[in-house]
N, C-alpha and C positions, 0 to 999 in steps of 0.2 A: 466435360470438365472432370480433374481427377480431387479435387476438394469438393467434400460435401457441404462446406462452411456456405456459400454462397443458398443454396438450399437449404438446409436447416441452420438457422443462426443460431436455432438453442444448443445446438450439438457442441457449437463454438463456446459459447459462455461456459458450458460445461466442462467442455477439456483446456480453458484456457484461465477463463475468471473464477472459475470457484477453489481450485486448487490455488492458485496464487494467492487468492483471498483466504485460505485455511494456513497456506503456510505462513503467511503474515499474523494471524492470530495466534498461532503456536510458537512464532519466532519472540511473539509481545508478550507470551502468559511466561517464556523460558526469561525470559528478560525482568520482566515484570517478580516471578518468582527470586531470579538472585539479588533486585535491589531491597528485597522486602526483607529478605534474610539478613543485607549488609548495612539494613534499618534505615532507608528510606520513609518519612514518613505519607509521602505522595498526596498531601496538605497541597493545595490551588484554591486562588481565589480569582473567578473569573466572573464580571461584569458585577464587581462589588459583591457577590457571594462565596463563600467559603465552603470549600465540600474536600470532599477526600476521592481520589481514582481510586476503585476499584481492579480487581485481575477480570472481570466479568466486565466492567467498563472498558479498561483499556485493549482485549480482547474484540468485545464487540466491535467499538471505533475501528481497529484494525483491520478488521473483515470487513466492514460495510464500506469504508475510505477504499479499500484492496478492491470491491468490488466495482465500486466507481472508477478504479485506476482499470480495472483489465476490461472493462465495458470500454475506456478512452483507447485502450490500446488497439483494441477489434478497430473502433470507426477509424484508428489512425492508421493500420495495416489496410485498409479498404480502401485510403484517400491519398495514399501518399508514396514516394518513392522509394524512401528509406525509412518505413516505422521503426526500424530499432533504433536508431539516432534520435528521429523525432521523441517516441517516447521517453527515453533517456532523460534527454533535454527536460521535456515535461514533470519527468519525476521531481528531477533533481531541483526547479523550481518550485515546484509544490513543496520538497522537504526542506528548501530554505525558508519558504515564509514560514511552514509549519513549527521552523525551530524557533521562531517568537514568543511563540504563546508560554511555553515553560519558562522562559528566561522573564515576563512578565508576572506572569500566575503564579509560581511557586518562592517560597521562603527560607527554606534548606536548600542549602547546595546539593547535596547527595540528591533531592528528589526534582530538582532544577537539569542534573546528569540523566539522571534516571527515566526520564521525560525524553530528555532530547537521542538516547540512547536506543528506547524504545521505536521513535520516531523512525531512526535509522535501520533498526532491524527489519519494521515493517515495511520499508522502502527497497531496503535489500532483497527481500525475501521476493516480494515480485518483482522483483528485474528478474532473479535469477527465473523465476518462476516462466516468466511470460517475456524475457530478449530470446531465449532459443527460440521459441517458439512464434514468436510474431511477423518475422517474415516469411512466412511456410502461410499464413495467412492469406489467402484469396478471394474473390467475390466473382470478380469476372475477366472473363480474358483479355490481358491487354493489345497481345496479337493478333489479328484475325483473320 
């Protein structure tokens, strides 16, 4: 076999999930930073309590959700015919339901945008991150 993915899975996470998950957090602190400048006040009130996001919250979310998303992508490049489709597909469900929750939670329109804006960067950032790379993904031969 010429992937090591199959053999070290950590190698995989490494060059595949952590980058994607950094650049989704950088994509949400660049995003996060201009709505906060154009006075967002990022006010949610979720399951009847009221709090404010954070650049360090919505950062966080962004990396640990990214991390979840590029660990789906491995098992779906490992199970499936066409991971980049599949995943696609997956993202792009995850970031419809996800766009609920702002449209729920928040009280200002700017930070209602700002939310769902964020949402999409971090969405983006690992596609780009992790579609080149997910069909170069192998475990084992499917010829033999």
């Amino acid at each position: 076999m010429t992937d090591t993915t199959s053999t070290r899975p950590t190698a995989a996470i490494a060059r595949l999930v952590i980058p994607a998950a950094l650049a989704a957090a950088v994509a949400v602190l660049v995003g996060y930073l201009i709505f906060d400048a154009a006075g967002a006040d990022f006010d949610v009130t979720m399951s009847g309590t009221e709090s404010t996001v954070t650049a360090v919250q919505a950062c966080l979310a962004a990396f640990l959700v990214s991390l979840v998303g590029g660990t789906v992508a491995l098992l779906i490049a490992r199970r499936t015919a066409q991971p980049t489709r599949t995943f696609a597909v997956i993202v792009t469900v995850a970031v419809v339901v996800l766009l609920v929750g702002p449209l729920v939670g928040a009280d200002q329109a700017l930070t209602v945008v700002a939310l769902e804006v964020l949402h999409l960067l971090a969405a983006a950032a690992v596609l780009i991150v992790v579609l080149p790379r997910i069909g170069t993904i192998t475990t084992t031969p499917t010829d033999a």
